[in-house]
C-alpha positions in Angstrom: -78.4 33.3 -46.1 -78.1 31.3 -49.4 -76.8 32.2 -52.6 -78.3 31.4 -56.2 -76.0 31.3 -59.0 -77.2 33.2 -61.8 -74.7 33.3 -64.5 -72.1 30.5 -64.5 -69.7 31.7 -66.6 -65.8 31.5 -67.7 -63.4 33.1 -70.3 -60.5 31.2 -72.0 -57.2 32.9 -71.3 -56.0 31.1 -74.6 -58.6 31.8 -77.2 -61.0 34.6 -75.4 -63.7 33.1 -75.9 -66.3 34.0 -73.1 -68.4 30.5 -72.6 -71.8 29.8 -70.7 -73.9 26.8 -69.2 -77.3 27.5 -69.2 -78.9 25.0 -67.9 -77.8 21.9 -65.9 -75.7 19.1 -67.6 -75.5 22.2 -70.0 -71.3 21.2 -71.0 -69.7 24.0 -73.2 -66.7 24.0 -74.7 -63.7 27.2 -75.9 -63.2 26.8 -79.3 -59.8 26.1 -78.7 -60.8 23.6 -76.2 -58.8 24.9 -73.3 -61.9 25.1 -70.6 -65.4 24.0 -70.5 -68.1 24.5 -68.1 -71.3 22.9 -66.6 -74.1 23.1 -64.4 -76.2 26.1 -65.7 -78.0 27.4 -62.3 -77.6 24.4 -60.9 -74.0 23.5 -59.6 -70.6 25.2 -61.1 -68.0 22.4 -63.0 -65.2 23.4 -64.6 -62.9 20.9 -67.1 -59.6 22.2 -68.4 -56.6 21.1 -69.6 -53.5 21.2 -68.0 -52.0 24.6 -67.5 -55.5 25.9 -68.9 -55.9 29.8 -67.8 -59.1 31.1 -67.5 -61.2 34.3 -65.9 -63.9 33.3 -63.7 -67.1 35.6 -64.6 -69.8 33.7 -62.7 -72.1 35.6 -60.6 -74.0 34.6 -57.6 -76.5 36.4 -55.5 -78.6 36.0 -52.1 -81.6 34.6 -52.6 -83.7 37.8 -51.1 -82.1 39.6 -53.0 -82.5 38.2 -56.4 -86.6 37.9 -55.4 -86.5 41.9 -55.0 -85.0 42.2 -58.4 -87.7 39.6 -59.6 -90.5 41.4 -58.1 -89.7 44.8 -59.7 -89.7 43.1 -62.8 -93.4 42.0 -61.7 -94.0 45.5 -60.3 -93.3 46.5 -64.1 -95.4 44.5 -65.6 -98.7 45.1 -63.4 -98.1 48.7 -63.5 -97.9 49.0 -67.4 -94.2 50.6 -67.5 -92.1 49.7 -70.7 -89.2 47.9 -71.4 -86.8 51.0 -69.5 -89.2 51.5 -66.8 -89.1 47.9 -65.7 -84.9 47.9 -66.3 -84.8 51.1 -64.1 -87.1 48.8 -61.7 -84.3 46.6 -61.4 -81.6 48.6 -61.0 -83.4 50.8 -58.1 -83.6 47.0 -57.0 -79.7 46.0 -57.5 -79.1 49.5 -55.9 -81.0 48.9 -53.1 -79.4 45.4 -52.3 -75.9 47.2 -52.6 -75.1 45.3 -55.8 -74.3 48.4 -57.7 -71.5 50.5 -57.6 -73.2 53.8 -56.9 -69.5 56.1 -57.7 -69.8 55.1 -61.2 -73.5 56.5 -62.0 -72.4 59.2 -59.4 -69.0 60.3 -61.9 -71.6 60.7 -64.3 -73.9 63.3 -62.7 -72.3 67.3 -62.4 -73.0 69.2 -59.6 -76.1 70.4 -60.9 -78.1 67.1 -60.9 -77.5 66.9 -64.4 -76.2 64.3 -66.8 -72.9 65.0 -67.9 -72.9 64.8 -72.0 
C-alpha cells in the first residue's frame, strides 16, 4: 500500500503558531522563525533552528482510502445532497476506512439512540 500525504503540517513549540505548505516548494515560516516547512503534497521538509521544538500535525493516508473519501464526495454531488449530506458522505467514508474514532461519536449517543444535549 502507499500513502498520500494530505496535510503537511507543524506547530511552533515557541510561538504557537500552527504553519502549512500547500503546495510543493510551498516554504512557510513561524512568525517567530523557529520552524518552517515545505513540500505541500508532494515531499515533507522541515528547517528549524537549533533546539527548535515543534508538534508534528501532518497527516497521511492510503491511497484507497483517500479515493473512497473522494468518491463520496462525487456520490454527493451526482446525487444532489447538500453541503452536510456530502460531509456525512465522508465521514461514513473515514469511518469505513477505520480513520475515525468511533468511542467519541459513540460517548455522544444515550442508550436510547438519541443525541445526548
Amino acid at each position: 500500500m502507499s500513502r498520500k500525504i494530505i496535510q503537511n503540517e507543524v506547530q511552533c513549540n515557541s510561538c504557537g503558531d500552527r504553519i502549512y505548505s500547500s503546495h510543493r516548494h510551498d516554504f512557510v515560516s513561524c512568525n517567530c522563525g523557529s520552524i518552517a516547512v515545505d513540500g505541500g503534497m508532494d515531499y515533507i521538509r522541515r528547517a528549524m533552528k537549533t533546539g527548535a521544538d515543534y508538534t508534528d500535525w501532518t497527516m497521511t493516508m492510503e491511497i484507497e482510502d483517500l479515493q473512497k473519501c473522494i468518491d463520496a464526495v462525487k456520490w454527493g454531488r451526482e446525487n444532489n445532497r447538500n453541503d452536510f449530506g456530502i460531509a456525512l458522505a465522508v465521514i461514513r467514508a473515514l469511518r469505513d476506512t477505520g480513520y475515525l474514532n468511533m468511542k467519541a461519536f459513540k460517548d455522544q449517543v444515550s442508550d436510547n439512540g438519541s443525541a445526548d444535549a
